[in-house]
MIDOSE-1310 file (N, C-alpha, C; in nm, 2 decimals, decimal comma, always signed):
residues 161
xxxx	+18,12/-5,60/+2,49/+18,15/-5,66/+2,36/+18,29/-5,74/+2,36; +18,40/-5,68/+2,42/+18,55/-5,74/+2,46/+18,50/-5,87/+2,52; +18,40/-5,84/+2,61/+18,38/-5,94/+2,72/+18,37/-6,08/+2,68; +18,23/-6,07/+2,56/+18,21/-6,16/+2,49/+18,29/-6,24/+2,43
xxxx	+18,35/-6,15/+2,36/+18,47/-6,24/+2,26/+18,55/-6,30/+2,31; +18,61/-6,18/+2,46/+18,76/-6,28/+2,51/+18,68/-6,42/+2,59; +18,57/-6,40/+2,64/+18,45/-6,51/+2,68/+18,48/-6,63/+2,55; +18,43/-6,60/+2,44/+18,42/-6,71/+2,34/+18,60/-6,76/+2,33
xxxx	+18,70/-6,68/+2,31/+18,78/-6,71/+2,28/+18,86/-6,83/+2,38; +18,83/-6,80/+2,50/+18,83/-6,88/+2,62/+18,76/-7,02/+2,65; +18,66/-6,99/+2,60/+18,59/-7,12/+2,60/+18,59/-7,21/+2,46; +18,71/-7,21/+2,36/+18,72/-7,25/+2,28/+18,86/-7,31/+2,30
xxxx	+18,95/-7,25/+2,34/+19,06/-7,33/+2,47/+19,03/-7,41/+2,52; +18,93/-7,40/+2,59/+18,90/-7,53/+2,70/+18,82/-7,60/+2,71; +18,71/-7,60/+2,58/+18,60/-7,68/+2,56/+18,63/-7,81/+2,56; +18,77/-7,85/+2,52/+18,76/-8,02/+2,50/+18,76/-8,09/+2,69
xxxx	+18,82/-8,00/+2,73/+18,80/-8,06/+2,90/+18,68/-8,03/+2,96; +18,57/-7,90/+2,91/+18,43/-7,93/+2,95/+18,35/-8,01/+2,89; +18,42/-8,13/+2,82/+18,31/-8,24/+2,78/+18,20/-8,24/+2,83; +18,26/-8,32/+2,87/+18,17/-8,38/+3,02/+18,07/-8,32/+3,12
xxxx	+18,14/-8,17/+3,15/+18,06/-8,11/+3,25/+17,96/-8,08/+3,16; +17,91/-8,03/+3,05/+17,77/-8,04/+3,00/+17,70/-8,08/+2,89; +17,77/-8,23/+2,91/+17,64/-8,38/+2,87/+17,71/-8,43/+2,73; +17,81/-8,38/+2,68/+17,88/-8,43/+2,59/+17,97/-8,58/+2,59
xxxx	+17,98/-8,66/+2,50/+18,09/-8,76/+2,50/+18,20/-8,71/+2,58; +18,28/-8,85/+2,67/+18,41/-8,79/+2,72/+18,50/-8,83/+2,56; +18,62/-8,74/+2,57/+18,69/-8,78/+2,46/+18,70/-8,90/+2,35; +18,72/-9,01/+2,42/+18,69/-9,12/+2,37/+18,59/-9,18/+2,33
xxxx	+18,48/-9,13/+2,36/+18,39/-9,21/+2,33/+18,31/-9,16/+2,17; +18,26/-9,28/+2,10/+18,20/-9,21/+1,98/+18,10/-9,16/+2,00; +18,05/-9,08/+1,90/+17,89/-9,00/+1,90/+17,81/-9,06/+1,76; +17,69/-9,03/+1,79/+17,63/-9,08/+1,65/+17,60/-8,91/+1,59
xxxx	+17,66/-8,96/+1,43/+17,70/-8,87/+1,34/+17,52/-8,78/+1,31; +17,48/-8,89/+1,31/+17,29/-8,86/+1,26/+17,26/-8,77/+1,36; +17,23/-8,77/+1,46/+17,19/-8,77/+1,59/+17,23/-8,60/+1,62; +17,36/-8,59/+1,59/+17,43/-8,46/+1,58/+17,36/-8,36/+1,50
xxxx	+17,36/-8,42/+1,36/+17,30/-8,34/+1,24/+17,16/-8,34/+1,27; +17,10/-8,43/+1,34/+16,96/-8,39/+1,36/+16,92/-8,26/+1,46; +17,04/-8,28/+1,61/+17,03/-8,14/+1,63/+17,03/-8,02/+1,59; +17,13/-8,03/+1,51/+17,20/-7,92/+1,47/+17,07/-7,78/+1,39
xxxx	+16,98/-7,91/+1,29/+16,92/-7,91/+1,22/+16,74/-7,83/+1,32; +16,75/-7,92/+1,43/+16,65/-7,82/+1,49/+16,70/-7,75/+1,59; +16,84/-7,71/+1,63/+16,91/-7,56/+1,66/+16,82/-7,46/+1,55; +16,88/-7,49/+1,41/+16,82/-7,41/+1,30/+16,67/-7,37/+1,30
xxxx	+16,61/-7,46/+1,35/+16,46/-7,42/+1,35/+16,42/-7,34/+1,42; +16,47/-7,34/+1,60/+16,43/-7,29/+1,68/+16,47/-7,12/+1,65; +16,61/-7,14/+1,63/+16,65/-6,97/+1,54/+16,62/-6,91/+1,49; +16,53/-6,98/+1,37/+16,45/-6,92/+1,27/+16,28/-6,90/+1,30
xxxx	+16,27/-6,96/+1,39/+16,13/-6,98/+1,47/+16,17/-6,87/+1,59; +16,24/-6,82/+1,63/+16,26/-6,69/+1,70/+16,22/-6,75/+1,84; +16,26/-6,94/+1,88/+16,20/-6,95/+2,03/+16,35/-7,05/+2,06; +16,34/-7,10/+2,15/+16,47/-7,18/+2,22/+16,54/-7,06/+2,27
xxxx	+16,67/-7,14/+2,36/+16,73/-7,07/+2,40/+16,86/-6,95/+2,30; +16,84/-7,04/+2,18/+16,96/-6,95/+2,10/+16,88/-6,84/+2,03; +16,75/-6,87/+2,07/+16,67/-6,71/+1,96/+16,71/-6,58/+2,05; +16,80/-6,57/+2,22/+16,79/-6,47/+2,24/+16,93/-6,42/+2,24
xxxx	+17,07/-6,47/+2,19/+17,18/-6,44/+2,15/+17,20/-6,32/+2,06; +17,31/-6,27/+2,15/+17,33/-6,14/+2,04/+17,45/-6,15/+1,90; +17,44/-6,08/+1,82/+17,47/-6,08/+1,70/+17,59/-6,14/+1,69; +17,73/-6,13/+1,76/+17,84/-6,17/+1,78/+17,81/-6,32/+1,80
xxxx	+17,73/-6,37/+1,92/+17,76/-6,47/+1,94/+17,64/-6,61/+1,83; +17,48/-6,51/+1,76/+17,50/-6,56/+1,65/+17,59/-6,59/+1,52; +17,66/-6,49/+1,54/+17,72/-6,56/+1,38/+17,83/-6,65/+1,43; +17,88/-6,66/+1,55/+17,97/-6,80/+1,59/+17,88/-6,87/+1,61
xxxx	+17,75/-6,90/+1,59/+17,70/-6,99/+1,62/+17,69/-7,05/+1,48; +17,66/-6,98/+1,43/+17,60/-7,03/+1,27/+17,73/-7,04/+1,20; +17,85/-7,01/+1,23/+18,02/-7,06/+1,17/+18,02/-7,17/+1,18; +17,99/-7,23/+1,35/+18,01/-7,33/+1,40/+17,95/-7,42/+1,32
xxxx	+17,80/-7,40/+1,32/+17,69/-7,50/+1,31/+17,73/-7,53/+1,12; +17,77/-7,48/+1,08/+17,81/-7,48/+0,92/+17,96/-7,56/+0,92; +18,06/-7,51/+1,04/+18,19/-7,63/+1,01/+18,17/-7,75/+1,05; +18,05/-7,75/+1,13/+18,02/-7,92/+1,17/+17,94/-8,01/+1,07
xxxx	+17,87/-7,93/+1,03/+17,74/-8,02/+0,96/+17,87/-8,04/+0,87; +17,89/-7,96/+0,77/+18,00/-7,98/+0,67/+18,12/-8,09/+0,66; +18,15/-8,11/+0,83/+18,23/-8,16/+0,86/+18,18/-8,32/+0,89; +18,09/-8,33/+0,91/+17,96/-8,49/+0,93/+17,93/-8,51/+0,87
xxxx	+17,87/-8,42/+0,76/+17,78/-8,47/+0,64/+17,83/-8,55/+0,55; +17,79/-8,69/+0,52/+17,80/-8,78/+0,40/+17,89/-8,86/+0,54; +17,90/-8,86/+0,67/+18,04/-8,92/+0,70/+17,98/-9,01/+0,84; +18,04/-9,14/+0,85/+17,98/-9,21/+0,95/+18,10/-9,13/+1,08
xxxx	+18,07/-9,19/+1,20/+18,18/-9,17/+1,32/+18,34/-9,20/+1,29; +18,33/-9,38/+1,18/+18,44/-9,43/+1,20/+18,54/-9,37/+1,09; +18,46/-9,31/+1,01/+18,53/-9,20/+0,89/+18,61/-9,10/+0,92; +18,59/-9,07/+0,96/+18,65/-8,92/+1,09/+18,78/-8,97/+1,13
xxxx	+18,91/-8,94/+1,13/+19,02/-8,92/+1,22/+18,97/-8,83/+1,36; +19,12/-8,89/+1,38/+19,12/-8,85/+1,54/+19,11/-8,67/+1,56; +19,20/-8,61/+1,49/+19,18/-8,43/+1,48/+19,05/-8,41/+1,42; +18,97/-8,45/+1,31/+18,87/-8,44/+1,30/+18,73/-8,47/+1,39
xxxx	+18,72/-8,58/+1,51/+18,67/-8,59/+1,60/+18,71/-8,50/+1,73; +18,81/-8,43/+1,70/+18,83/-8,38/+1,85/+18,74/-8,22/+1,79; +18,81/-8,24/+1,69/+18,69/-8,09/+1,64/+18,55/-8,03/+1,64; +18,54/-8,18/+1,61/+18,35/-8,20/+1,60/+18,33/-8,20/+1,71
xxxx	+18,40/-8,27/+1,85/+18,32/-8,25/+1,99/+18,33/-8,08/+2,02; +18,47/-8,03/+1,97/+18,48/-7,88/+2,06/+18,35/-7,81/+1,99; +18,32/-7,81/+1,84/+18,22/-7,73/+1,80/+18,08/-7,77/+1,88; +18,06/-7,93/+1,89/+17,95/-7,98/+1,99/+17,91/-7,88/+2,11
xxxx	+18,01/-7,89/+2,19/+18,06/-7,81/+2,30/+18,02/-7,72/+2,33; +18,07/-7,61/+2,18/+18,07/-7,47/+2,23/+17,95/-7,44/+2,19; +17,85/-7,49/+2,07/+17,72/-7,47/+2,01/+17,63/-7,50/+2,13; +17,68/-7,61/+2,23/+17,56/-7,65/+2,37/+17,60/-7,55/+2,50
xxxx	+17,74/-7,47/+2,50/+17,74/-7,39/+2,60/+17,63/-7,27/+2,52; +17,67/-7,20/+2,43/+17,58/-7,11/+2,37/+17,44/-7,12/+2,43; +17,42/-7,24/+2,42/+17,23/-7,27/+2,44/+17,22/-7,28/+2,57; +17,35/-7,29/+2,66/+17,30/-7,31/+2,80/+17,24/-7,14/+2,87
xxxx	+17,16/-7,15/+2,97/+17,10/-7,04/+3,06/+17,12/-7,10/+3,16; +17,14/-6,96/+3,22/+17,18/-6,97/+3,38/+17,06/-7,01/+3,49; +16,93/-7,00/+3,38/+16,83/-7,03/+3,45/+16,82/-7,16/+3,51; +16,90/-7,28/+3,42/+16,91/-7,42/+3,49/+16,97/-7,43/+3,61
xxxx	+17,01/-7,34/+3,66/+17,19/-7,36/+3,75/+17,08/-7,36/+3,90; +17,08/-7,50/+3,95/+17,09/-7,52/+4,08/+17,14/-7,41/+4,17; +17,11/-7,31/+4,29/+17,14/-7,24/+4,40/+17,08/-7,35/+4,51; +17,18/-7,32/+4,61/+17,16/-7,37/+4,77/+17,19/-7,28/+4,84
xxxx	+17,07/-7,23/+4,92/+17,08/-7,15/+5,01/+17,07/-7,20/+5,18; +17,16/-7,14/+5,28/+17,06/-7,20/+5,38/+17,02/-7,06/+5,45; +16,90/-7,15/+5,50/+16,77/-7,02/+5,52/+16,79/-7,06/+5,70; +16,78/-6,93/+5,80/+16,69/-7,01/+5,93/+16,54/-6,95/+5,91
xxxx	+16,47/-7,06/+5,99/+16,34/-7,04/+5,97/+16,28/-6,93/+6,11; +16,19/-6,86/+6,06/+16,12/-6,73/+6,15/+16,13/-6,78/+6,30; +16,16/-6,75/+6,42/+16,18/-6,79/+6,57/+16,24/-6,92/+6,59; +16,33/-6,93/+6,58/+16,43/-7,11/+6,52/+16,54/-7,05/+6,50
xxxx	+16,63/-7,14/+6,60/+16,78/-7,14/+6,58/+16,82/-7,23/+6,44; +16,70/-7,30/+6,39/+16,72/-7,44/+6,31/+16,76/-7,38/+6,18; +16,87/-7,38/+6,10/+16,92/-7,37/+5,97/+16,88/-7,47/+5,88; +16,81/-7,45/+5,74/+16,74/-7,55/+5,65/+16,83/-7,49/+5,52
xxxx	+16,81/-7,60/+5,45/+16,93/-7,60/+5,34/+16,80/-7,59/+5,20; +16,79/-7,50/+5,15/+16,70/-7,48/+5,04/+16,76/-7,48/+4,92; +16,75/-7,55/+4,81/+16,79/-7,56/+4,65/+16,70/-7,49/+4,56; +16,68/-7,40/+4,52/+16,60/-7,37/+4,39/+16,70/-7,34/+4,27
xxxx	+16,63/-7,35/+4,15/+16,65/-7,30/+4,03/+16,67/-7,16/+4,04; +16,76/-7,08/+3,91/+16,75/-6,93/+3,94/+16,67/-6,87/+3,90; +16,57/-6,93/+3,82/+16,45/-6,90/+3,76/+16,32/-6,89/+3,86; +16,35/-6,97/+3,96/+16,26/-6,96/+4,07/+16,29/-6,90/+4,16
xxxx	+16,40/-6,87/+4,17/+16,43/-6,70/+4,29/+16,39/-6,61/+4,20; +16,46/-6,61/+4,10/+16,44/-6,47/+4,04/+16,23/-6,48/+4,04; +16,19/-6,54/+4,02/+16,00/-6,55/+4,01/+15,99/-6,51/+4,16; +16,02/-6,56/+4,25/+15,99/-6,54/+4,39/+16,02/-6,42/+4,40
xxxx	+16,19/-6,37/+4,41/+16,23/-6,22/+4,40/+16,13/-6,10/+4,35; +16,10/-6,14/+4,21/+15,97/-6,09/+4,17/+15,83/-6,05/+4,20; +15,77/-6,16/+4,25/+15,68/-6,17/+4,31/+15,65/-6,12/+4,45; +15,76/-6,11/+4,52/+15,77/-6,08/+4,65/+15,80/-5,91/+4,64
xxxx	+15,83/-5,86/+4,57/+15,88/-5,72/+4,50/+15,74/-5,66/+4,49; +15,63/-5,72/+4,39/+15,52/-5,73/+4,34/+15,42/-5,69/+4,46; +15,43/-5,75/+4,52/+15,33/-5,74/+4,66/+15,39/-5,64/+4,80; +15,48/-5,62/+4,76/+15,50/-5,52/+4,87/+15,50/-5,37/+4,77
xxxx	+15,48/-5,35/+4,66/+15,41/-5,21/+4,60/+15,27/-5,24/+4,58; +15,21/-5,31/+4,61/+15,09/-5,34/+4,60/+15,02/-5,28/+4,73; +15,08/-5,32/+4,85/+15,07/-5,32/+4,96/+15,12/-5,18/+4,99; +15,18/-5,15/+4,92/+15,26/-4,97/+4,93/+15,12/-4,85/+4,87
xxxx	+15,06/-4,92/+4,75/+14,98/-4,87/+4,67/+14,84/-4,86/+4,71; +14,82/-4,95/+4,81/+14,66/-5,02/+4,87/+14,61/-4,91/+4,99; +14,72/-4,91/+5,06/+14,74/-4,80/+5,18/+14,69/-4,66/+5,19; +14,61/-4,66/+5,30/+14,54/-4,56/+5,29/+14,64/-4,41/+5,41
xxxx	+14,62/-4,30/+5,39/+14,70/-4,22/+5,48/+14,62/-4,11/+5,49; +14,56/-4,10/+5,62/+14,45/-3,99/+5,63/+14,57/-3,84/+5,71; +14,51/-3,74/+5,71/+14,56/-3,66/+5,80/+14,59/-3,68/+5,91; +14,51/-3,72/+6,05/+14,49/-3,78/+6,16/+14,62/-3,91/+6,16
xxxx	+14,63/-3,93/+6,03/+14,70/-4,11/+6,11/+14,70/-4,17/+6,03; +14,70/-4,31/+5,99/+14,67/-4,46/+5,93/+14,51/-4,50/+5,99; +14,45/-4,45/+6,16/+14,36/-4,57/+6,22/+14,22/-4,44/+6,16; +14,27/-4,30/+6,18/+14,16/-4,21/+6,08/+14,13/-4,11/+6,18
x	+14,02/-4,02/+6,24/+14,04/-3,93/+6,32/+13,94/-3,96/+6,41
């Protein structure tokens, strides 16, 4: 629970220099005001529809979400880009920010592994998603109690008497 919070409190420090790293305006550049409120707007859906990635956040880090999602819209509504001062723009990006880290999963995050391959000195450089290790991990878990479960053990042996 600490974790969380000193987590959120941390990444509300430093959100304006993670622009960039995930797909936001750099500082300067403008955003379309609509565009925002349209997300924002099916953030809300997917929440209330109990699917996306924010339907599986826990209670803490819903109601910063839904603080957030309420001082932005609030803060955009009725209001073009060029209306906005400068503290007011730097605001709206941090809340952008921290509402699109919230939605991020680790499941996107590229891994590079290198593998050698079975009787080969040759080293291969393999990239999956963590969603596809963790499926393979799974799978590969899967079949070896299968294979534990399938197995026959007579008195005499495994070959029978």
């Amino acid at each position: 629970m600490r974790a969380i919070l000193l987590g959120l409190i941390l990444l509300t420090a430093i959100a304006p220099a993670l622009a960039p790293a995930v797909g936001q305006t750099l500082p300067g550049e403008p955003f379309d005001v609509q565009t925002v409120l349209d997300e924002q707007t099916q953030i809300d859906k997917d929440i209330d529809a109990g699917t996306g990635p924010y339907a599986q956040l826990d209670d803490i880090s819903m109601q910063e979400l839904r603080e957030r999602q309420r001082k932005l819209v609030a803060m955009l509504q009725g209001h073009q880009y060029d209306d906005l001062n400068e503290a007011q723009r730097t605001r709206a990006r941090t809340h952008m920010v921290f509402i699109k880290y919230l939605g991020k999963t680790d499941d996107d995050q590229l891994i590079c592994l290198r593998k050698r391959t079975t009787g080969s000195n040759r080293v291969e450089r393999v990239c999956k998603l963590v969603a596809q290790l963790r499926d393979e991990t799974k799978n590969s878990k899967d079949q070896a109690m299968q294979m534990l479960q399938n197995r026959t053990i007579t008195p005499c042996g495994p070959g029978g008497c």
